[in-house]
C-alpha positions as a Markdown table, in Angstrom:
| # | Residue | x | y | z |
|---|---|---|---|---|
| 1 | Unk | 3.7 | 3.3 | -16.9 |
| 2 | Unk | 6.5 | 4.7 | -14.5 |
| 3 | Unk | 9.1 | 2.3 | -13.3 |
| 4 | Unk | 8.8 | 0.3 | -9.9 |
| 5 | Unk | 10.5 | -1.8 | -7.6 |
| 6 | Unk | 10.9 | -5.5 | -8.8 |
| 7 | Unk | 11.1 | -8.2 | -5.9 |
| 8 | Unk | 11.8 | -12.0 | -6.8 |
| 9 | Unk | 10.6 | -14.0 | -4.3 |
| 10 | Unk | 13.8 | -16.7 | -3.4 |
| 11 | Unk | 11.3 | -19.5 | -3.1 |
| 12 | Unk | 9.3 | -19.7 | -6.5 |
| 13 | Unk | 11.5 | -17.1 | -8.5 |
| 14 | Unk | 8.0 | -15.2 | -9.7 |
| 15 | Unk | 9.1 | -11.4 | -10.2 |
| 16 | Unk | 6.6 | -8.8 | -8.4 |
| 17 | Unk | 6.2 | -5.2 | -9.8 |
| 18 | Unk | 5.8 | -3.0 | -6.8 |
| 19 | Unk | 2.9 | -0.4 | -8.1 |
| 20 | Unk | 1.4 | 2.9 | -6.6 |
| 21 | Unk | -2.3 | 1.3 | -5.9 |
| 22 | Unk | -1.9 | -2.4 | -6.6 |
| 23 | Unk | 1.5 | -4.5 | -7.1 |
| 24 | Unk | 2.1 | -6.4 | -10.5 |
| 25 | Unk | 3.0 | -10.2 | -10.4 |
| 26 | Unk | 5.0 | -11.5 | -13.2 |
| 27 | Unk | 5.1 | -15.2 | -13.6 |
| 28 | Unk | 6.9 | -17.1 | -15.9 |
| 29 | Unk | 4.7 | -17.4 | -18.4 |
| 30 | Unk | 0.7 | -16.2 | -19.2 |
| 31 | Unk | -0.6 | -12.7 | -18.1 |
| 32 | Unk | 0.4 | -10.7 | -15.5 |
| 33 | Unk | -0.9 | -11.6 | -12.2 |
| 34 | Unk | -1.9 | -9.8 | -8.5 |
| 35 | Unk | -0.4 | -10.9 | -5.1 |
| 36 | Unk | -3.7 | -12.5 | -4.3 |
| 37 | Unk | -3.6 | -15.1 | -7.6 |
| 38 | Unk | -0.1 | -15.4 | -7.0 |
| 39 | Unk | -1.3 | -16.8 | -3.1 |
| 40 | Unk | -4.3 | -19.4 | -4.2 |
| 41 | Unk | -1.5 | -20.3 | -7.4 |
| 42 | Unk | 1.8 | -21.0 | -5.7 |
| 43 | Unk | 2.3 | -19.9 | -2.5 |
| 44 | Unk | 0.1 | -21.8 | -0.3 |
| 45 | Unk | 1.1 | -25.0 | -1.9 |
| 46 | Unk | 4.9 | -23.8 | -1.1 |
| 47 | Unk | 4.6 | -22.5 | 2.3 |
| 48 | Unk | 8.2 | -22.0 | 2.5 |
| 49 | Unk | 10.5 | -19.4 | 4.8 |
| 50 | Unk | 11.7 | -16.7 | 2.8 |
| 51 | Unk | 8.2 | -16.5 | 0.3 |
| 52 | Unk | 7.4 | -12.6 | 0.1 |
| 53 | Unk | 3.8 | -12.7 | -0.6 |
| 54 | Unk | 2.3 | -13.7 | 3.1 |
| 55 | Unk | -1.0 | -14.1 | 4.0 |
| 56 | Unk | -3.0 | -11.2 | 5.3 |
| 57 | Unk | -4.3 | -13.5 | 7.9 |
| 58 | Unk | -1.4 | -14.0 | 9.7 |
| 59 | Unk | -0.5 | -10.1 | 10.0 |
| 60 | Unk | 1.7 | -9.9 | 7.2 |
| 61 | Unk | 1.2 | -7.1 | 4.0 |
| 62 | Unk | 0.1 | -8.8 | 0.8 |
């Protein structure tokens, strides 16, 4: 696997491996993760400025 970008989202401090085809979410602990289970997990409980996985709804890139 090549290297990617890593992004740590301030809010929730999960680490997301930015992939050609589909990004990697790394939480703190169990298996690896998509944006998508990282939304329905944390981040629409959160709902906090500065989160970088937004909602596709609102116009914003998963």
């Amino acid at each position: 696997m090549s290297q990617g970008q890593v992004q740590v989202c301030p809010v929730c401090s999960v680490k997301i491996l930015k992939l050609v085809g589909e990004d990697r979410v790394i939480f703190s602990t169990g298996a690896f993760g998509t944006r998508e289970m990282l939304r329905s997990r944390v981040c629409r409980h959160v709902q906090k400025a500065g989160c970088i996985n937004k909602d596709a709804s609102s116009g914003t890139k998963l």
